[in-house]
C-alpha positions as a printed NumPy array, in Angstrom:
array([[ 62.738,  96.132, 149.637],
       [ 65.837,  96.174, 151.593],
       [ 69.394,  95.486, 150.667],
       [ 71.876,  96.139, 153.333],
       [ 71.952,  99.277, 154.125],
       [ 70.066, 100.414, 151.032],
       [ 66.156, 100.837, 150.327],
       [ 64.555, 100.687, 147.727],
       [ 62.511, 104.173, 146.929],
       [ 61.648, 103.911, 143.081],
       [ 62.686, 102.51 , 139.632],
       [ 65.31 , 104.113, 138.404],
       [ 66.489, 104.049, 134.565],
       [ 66.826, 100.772, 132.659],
       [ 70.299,  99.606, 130.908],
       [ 69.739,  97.945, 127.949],
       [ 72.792,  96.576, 127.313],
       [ 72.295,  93.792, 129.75 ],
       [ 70.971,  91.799, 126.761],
       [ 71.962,  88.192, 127.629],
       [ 68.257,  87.6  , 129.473],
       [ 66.8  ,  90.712, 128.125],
       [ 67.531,  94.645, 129.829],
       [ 68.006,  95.409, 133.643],
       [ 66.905,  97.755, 135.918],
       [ 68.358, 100.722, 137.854],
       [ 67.29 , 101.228, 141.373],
       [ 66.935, 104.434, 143.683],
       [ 67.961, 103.734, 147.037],
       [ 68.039, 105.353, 150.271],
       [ 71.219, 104.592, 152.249],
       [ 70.702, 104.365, 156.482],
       [ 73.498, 107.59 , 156.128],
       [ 70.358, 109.041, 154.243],
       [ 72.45 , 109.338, 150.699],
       [ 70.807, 108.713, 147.972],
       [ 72.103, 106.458, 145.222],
       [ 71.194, 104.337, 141.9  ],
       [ 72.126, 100.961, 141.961],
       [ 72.319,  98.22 , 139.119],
       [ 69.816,  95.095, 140.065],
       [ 72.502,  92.681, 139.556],
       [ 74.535,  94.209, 142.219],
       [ 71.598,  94.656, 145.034],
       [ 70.482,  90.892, 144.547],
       [ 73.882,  89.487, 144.475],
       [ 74.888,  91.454, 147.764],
       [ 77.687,  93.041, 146.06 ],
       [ 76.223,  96.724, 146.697],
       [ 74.91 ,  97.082, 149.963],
       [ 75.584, 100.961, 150.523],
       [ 75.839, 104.081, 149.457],
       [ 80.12 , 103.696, 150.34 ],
       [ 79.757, 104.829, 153.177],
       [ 80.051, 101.567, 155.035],
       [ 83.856, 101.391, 153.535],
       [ 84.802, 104.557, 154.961],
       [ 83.637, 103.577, 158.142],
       [ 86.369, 101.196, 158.437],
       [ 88.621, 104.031, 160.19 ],
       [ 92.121, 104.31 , 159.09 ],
       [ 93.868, 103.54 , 162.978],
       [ 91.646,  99.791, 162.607],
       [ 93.015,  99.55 , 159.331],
       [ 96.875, 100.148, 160.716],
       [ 96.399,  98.223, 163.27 ],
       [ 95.569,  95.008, 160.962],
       [ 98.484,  95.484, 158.318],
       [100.582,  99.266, 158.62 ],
       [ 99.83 ,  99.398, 154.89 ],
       [ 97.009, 101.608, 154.543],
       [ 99.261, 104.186, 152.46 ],
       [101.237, 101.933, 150.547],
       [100.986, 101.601, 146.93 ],
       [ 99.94 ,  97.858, 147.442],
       [ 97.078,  98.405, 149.172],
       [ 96.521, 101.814, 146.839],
       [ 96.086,  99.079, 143.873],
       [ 93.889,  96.599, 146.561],
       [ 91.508,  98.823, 147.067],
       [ 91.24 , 100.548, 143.261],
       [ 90.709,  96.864, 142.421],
       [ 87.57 ,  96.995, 144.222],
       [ 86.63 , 100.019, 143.489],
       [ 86.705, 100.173, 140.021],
       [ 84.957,  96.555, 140.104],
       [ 82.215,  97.417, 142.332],
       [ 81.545, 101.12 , 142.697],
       [ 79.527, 102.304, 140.112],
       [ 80.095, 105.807, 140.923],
       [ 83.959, 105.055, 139.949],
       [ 85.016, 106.501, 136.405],
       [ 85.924, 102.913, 135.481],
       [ 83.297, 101.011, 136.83 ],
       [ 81.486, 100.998, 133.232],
       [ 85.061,  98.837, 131.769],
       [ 85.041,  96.44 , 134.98 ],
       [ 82.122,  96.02 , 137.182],
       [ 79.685,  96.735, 134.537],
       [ 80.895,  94.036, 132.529],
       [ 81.193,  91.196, 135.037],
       [ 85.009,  91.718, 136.333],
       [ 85.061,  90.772, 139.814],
       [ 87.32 ,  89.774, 142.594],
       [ 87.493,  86.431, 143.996],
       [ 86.254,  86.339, 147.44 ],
       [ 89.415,  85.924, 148.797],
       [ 91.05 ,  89.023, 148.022],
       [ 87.735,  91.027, 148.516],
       [ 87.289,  90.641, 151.682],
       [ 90.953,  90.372, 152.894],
       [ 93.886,  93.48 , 152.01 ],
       [ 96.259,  90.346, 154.231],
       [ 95.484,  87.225, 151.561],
       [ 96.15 ,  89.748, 148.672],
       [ 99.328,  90.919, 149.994],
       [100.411,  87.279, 150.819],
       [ 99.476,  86.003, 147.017],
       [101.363,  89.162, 145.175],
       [103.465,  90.519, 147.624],
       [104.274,  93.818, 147.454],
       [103.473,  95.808, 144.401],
       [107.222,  96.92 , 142.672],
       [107.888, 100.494, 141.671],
       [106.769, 101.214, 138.035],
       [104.282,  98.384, 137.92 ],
       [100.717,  97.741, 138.277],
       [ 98.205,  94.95 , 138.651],
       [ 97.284,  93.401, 135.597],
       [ 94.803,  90.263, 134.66 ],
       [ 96.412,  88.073, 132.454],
       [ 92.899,  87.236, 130.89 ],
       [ 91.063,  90.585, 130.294],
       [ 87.916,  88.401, 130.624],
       [ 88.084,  86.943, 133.741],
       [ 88.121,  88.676, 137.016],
       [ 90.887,  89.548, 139.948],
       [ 92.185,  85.928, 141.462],
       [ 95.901,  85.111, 142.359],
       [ 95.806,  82.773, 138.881],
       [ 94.809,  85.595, 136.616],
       [ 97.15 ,  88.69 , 138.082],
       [100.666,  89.724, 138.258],
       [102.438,  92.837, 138.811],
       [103.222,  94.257, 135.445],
       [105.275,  97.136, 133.594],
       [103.199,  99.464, 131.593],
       [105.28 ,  97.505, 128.948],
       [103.69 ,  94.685, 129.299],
       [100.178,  95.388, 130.096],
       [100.24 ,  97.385, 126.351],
       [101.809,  93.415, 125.136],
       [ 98.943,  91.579, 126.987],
       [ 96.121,  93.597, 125.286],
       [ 97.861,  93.653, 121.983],
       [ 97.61 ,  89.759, 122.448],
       [ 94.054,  90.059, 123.101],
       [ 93.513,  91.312, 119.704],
       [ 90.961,  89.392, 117.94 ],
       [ 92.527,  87.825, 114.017],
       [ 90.204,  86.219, 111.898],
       [ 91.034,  83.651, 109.55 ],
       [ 88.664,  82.293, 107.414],
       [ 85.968,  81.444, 109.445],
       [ 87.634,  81.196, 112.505],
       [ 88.31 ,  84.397, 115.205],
       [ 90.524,  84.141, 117.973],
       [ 92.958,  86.715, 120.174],
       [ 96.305,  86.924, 118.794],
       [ 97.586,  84.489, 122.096],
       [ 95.2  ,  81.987, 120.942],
       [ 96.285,  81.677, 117.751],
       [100.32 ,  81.719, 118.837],
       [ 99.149,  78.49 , 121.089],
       [ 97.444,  76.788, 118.409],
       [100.294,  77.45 , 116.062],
       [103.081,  77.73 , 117.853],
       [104.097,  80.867, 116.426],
       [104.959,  83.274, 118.743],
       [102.99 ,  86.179, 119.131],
       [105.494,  88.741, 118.196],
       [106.311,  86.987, 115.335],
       [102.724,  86.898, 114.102],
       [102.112,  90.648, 114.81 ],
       [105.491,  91.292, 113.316],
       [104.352,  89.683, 110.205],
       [100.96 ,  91.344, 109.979],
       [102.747,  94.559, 110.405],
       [104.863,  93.895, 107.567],
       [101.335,  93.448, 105.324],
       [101.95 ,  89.664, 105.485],
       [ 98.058,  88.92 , 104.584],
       [ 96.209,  86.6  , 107.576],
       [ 96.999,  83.118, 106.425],
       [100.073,  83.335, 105.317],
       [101.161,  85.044, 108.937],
       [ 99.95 ,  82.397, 110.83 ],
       [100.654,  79.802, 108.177],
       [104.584,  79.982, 108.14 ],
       [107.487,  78.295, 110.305],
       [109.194,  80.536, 112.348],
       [112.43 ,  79.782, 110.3  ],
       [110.869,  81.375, 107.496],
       [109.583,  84.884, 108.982]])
């Protein structure tokens, strides 16, 4: 079988956490640049792999230039990380994103121009961040944040159960209307569960 630029030589190994419809497979490939490389199944049928990587660095830097003059800016630094991390599985981070269904919306993968125009230029000190760690890149679900408040978002992603019930720590502020500092505040004071998302703010 042939994916792109990729094909397929032999099974490779099996991940079993892919549990939702039972495990997936692994597949060694042959790239047209004649590297070899393992590819998830998910990512051949979808189209989302299609070479070894070699096909991005093919793209030569003056084309790139000539398109934007960004190719060395920290924006497009964070553009193309974003990818990267989301559909390389050779990337160290790959196993936190792509592996676990983060992608980018079409319109930002295939364009470095319709990112920059939805974020604008990234600002020193900050970095992209999803504002829902379980949905993917899109301009709804990113902003440029401070390391500050990237450590605030996943703190708010922290799941609190109470009684029965389990939800992140933003969820709960919405349903209450208790801020989310004020409910972390609380449980760091040893306020027990119910009684931290019980209370007014007046009486914190």
């Amino acid at each position: 079988m042939r994916y792109g630029c990729l094909t397929v030589t032999q099974l490779g190994r099996r991940d079993f956490r892919s549990s939702r419809h039972g495990y997936a497979n692994y597949w060694r490939c042959i790239c047209d640049c004649g590297n070899k490389t393992e590819v998830h199944q998910s990512n051949l049928v979808s189209g989302n792999t299609t070479s070894c990587g070699c096909k991005s660095s093919r793209l030569t830097l003056p084309k790139r230039n000539t398109t934007h003059g960004m190719s060395k800016s920290a924006t497009y630094s964070s553009w193309s990380a974003m990818k990267d991390r989301c559909y390389q599985e050779s990337h160290k981070e790959y196993k936190r994103y792509g592996a676990l269904g983060i992608t980018v919306c079409r319109r930002w993968r295939n364009s470095f121009e319709n990112f920059l125009q939805d974020m604008g230029e990234r600002p020193p000190g900050h970095s992209l961040e999803r504002l829902d760690g379980s949905k993917g890149y899109k301009p709804s679900n990113c902003v440029w944040a401070t390391i500050y408040q990237q450590a605030n978002n996943r703190r708010n992603n922290r799941i609190i159960t109470n009684g029965k019930e389990s939800m992140t720590l933003a969820q709960w502020s919405r349903k209450t209307g208790i801020s989310a500092q004020t409910i972390w505040q609380r449980i760091n004071r040893g306020w027990d569960i119910k009684r931290a998302l019980g209370e007014s703010n007046e009486q914190s």
